[in-house]
Steps between C-alpha positions, in 0.01 A plus 500: 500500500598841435630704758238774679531805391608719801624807300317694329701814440601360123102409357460521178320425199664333183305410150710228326397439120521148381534410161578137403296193504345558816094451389367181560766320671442560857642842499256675701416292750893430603573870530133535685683207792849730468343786586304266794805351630702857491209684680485768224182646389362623147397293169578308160250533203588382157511769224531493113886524556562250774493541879432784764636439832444766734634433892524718789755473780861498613711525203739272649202256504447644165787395327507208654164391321603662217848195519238221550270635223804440269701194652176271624260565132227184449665282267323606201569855570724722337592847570648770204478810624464609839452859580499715853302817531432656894196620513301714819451282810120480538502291860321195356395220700486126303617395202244431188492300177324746322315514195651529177580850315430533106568775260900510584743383272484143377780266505494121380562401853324144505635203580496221285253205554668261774452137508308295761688589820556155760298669718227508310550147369454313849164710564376396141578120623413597853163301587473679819558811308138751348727502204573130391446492125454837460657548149514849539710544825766763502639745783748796514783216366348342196211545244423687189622868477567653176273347288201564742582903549247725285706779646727686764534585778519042614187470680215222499243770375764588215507105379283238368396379848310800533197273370507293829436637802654366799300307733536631901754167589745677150425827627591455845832327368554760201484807851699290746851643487649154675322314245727376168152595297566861667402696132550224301312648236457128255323337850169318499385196594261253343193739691624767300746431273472431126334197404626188248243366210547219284409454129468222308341447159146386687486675824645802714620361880522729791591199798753272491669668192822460631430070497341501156795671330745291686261200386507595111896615498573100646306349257669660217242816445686863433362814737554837465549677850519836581821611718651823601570656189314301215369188421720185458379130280552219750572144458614207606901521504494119446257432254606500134158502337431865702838623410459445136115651507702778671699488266232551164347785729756691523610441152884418668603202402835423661567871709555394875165488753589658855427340796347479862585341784371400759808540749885471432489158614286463231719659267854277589281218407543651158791795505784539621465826719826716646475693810506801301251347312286409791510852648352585137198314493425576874552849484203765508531577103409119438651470154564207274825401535651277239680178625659190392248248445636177657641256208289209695150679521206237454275735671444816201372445196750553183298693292550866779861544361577296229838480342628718866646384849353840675155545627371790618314461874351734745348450863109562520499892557161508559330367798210367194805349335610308846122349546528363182811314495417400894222360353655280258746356708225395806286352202848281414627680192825704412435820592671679194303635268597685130430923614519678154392793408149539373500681125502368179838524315590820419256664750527665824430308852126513563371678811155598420239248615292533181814460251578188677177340437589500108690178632209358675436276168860384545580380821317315733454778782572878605552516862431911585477737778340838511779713619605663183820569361618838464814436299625183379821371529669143413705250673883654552731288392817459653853278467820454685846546333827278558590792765203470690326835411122496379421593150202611405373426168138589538398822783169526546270396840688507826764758341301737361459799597787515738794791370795459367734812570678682203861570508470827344070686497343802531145661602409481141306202435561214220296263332672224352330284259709192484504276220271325293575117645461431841383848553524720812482836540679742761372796722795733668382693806693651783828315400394132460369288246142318502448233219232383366426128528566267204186559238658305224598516181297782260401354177128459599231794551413308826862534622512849412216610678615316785808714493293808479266391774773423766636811388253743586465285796830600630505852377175575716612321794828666502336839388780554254478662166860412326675817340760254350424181279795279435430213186697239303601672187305201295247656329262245512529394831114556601651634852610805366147562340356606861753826527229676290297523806725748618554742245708776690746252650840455393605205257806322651641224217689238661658221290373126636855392587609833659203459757532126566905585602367827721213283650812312661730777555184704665429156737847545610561863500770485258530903390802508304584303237481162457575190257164373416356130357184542343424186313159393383291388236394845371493844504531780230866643477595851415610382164188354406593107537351301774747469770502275796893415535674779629775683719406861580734721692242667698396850695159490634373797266728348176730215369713392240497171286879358586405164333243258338444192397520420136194635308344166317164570276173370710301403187120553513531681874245315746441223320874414555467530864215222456683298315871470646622321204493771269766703712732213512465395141592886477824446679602201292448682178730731634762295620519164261273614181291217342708289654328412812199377357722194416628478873376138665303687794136464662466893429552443131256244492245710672475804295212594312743494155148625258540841829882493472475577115315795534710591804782492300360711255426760696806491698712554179243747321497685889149512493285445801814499725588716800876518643505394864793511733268288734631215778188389489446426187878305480338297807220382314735411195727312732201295637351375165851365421562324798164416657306488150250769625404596170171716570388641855126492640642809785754770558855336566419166469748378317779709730337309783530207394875537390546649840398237710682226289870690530731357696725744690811264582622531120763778410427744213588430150853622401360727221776681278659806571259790354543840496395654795181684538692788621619535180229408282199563718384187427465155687500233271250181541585310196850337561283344817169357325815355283635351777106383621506349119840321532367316836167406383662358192697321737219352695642682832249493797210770470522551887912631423396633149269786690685525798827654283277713291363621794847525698683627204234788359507599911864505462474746166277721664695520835833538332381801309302658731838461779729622223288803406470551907882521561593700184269788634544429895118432549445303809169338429359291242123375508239306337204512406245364224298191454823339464602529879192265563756180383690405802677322345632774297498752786715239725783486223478886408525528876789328585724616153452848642579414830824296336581875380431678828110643421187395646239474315177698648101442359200528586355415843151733524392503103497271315802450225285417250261823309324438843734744621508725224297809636682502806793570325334720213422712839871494635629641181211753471561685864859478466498704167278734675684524793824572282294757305444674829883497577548670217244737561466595837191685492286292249237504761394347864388163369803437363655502809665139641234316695717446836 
């Protein structure tokens, strides 16, 4: 207990501002007990830009609370900014929670939507316990968040559990400051909480819904249930027949089904899981994590990730999702289940009840609740390098809309568009970063309105009206279309690669130069080609092209990335001439030779071809001549596959001296697929065939990017790109750098992939602004740094 407070000569009254995610996560009710246990009197209220915390007493006491309201934070707490204004001493007795203030200054303060705490768990299984089976239960420490919030400032009124009233036992909780429901504004109970309903194709169940899904997923039917942030198709993770109706469904015929677990026991029985990995998949984001499916697996069906030895499996975030897979395991089954995103391909996740019933002819069963969806957001998903740190290759729900600070911002706020695959877009405000989630990629009218929807979304919520719009310079990325909302603001080009080599050097505030990776499958370059394998010596605001890989024609653009053998038939052209369609190899035999005539043709009358520079692209040639991939049903398929064959205890092939890219600019691939040729034609072992390429193009890229490095006296080098998504690739660029005294750095928060893109599109985009202020000392307050 604090000590009494016998002097009273020093009283006085401090307002601390508190920005940060500190809505929704037990904020107010732990500072409410601080200022209990410190015997200092005043209130906290939530505003539009975060918290007011107004105490009156000794300011010894005083700063003391103001040390604990720093060191002792909830765990999903965060604090940015914390500001210190004294204020007149007004005598108060007691200290309030009171209600919130609107009208003030927004920020994006929310917290992301938090996974079923453990506390919350044992009540859910707790007979004993007004909650048991409850599929809605949630407290200060876990339920939905952003996709529930209408608007700001965090409050119950202010979400879409406004349309249930609590009942007086929630109530009592919801006012009870010693209570862990203490403003836990997602709280209900099955009195007054939402409700579940079942539909199936002759009836719509209101009791025992959770039993009759269960029921129809364990005898091989498909539901669609509505989670947190959209609706997922369900099936049985064991049963091939559902996978492969699934499968026609979704119109995806070999593209890896995630997975749900029931516990991590469960999971070992077909994963192998790391402690990092654990910590992962038991965290409060709840993510899929991708793991090493277990060589000796009766248990999963081989149709969720054919041709691959990684699955993708989360824990049941939901306290609905936890019933379910309860359920199956007391009625004797596995309780794993297929959890995919409901949409048809090429569409957006469905949130809206009455959009998912244009599936109610197609699977046996929706499984709905009435609490509607704000906002939706997908499954993240997340996986674990060689060196132990998380990647994440998907950011949406659980990490979204939590801030990511800028090295270098101002007042003036960006809008960054992103790019046109795996689309994101990025807000700036106050100095950090808030992405979007993951919407998808934008060749559909469905996905673009998505974009726009979760846009203006955002915008209102944060009350921000961007005076700067930062956009791939593609002109037909449908991204860039939306900066005509915004007339007056400023146009910020950024070129694809630049960004995807700031988004790293922002994550790490890197702010002066720096050696940068940016290898991917494609992005327009400054000279018109289609780039994707390059080495930029990099400032945030510009860079320069040091090297490249060799430009090779990409004949008849995206049907080429559909059909892998086209690329490498490309390369062999090159290299050998007609010669190689007389080589004894399985490739040979597979291509389409009526397609490779009229390939040829158009490779040598240069019609219908593109120039690309791009890694990726040299990936997917590499895999149709060793694994015999020859045409791809998803993005990277092929790559994966190669990947996950390589082994890494071979040495790199002892290619010919070249010249050196410092020289020519140029990194040459073709004395390598050479040396790929010379061991296939010598029956060599597929397994050591990929794992050199992979070692030796690592090698390439490392050496370059180290000799380019040392010549200038940069000291860091990073990566970035689709690419950096290989680990096996990533582990031998890694290391070859390390050989020459650089470590490699990527990215941690973003994704790598055009996931990632926006973020740093808005990096670049505040930094030039920020330098144009330097220059210009008096262009104007909101140009000022954000501090």
């Amino acid at each position: 207990m604090a000590e009494k407070l016998m002097v009273t000569s020093d009283i006085r009254r401090v307002r601390f501002i508190v920005e940060g995610t500190v809505q929704g996560v037990g904020f107010r009710p732990f500072v409410y007990l601080l200022a209990q246990l410190y015997e200092l009197n005043g209130f906290v209220r939530n505003d539009g830009q975060g918290v007011i915390i107004e105490v009156e007493g000794p300011y010894h006491i005083i700063q003391t609370f103001r040390s604990k309201l720093v060191n002792d934070l909830p765990e999903l707490a965060t604090i940015t900014c914390l500001r210190e204004e004294h204020c007149e001493v007004r005598h108060a007795t007691g200290f309030d929670i009171q209600d919130s203030t609107y009208g003030i200054r927004r920020t994006l303060t929310i917290p992301p939507d938090v996974a079923l705490c453990p506390e919350c768990r044992n009540e859910l299984f707790d007979t004993f316990n007004r909650r048991v089976a409850y599929p809605f239960i949630a407290c200060t420490q876990c339920g939905p968040r952003f996709t529930v919030t209408q608007t700001l400032p965090y409050d119950r009124t202010a979400t879409t559990m406004v349309d249930f009233p609590l009942c007086e036992n929630c109530d009592k909780e919801y006012h009870d400051p010693a209570n862990r429901r203490f403003h836990a504004e997602a709280t209900g109970c099955s009195s007054c909480g939402p409700t579940l309903e079942l539909l199936t194709k002759r009836e719509r169940l209101t009791t025992a819904v959770i039993a009759q899904a269960t029921r129809l997923l364990a005898q091989g039917g498909i539901v669609g249930i509505k989670g947190i942030g959209g609706y997922h198709l369900a099936c049985a993770a064991w049963n091939d027949d559902s996978i492969e109706r699934l499968r026609q469904i979704k119109a995806r015929p070999s593209k890896p089904f995630a997975l749900m677990a029931r516990d991590l026991d469960t999971i070992r029985n077909f994963c192998v899981v790391t402690p990092k990995e654990e910590t992962l998949l038991v965290s409060s984001v709840g993510p899929i994590v991708l793991l090493a499916h277990r060589p000796d697996d009766s248990l999963l069906s081989s149709r969720i990730a054919p041709g691959l030895m990684k699955v993708g499996v989360m824990l049941p975030y939901a306290p609905l999702h936890a019933l379910i897979l309860e359920r199956l395991k007391e009625e004797g089954y596995p309780p794993i289940v297929v959890m995919t995103s409901a949409n048809h391909h090429g569409e957006p996740v469905i949130f809206d009840d009455y959009i998912m019933e244009s599936f109610s002819d197609q699977v046996d069963a929706i499984l709905r609740h009435n609490r509607r969806i704000q906002v939706p957001a997908d499954d993240s998903v997340v996986h674990v390098t060689d060196n132990g740190t998380p990647i994440i290759l998907r950011r949406a729900r659980g990490f979204v809309p939590a801030p990511i600070k800028l090295p270098i911002s101002i007042s003036l706020s960006t809008l960054a568009l992103g790019s046109h695959m795996k689309s994101t877009f990025c807000l700036t405000q106050c100095g950090e970063a808030i992405l979007s989630p993951h919407i998808g990629d934008l060749d559909t009218a469905l996905v673009q309105d998505r974009y726009r929807y979760v846009l203006a979304h955002m915008l209102a919520l944060g009350d921000i009206e961007p005076a700067t719009i930062a956009l791939d310079l593609h002109p037909q990325y449908a991204s860039s279309n939306v900066a005509s909302a915004w007339p007056e603001a400023e146009i910020i080009g950024v070129q694809h690669h630049h960004a995807h080599i700031a988004s790293v050097m922002g994550e790490h505030f890197i702010t002066e130069r720096a050696v940068g990776l940016a290898l991917d499958g494609t992005g327009l370059g400054d000279d018109g080609a289609i780039w994707g394998g390059e080495i930029f010596v990099a400032r945030l605001t510009d860079f320069e092209r040091s090297c490249h890989l060799r430009y090779v024609p990409l004949v008849g653009g995206d049907r080429a990335i559909r059909e892998p053998w086209r690329i490498a038939a490309t390369y062999l052209q090159l290299i050998f001439g007609d010669a190689w369609l007389q080589f004894p190899l399985e490739f040979v035999r597979t291509v389409p030779l009526q397609s490779w005539r009229i390939v040829k043709q158009l490779l040598a009358r240069n019609v219908h071809n593109h120039l690309t520079s791009s890694t990726g692209r040299l990936f997917d040639a590499a895999a149709a001549l060793i694994t015999g991939r020859i045409a791809v049903d998803y993005e990277a398929q092929a790559a994966m596959e190669l990947e996950q064959i390589a082994r890494e205890d071979v040495e790199p092939y002892g290619l010919p001296v070249m010249a050196s890219p410092l020289q020519t600019g140029i990194i040459d691939p073709f004395p390598l697929i050479r040396a790929v040729i010379t061991d296939l034609l010598h029956h060599e072992d597929k397994g050591i065939i990929a794992g050199r390429f992979h070692k030796t193009l690592a090698w390439m890229f490392a050496d370059a990017a180290a000799d380019i490095a040392g010549k200038q006296g940069i000291a860091h080098v990073v990566g970035a790109g689709g690419v950096m998504q290989n680990r096996v690739f990533v582990r031998a660029l890694r290391n070859r750098l390390a050989a020459r005294g650089y470590e490699l750095k990527v990215n941690e928060k973003v994704p790598p992939n055009d996931g990632g893109l926006s973020y740093g599109q808005a990096v670049v985009a505040q930094a030039i602004l920020a330098a144009r202020h330097r220059q210009n000392p008096n262009s104007g307050k909101e140009y000022q740094p954000c501090v």
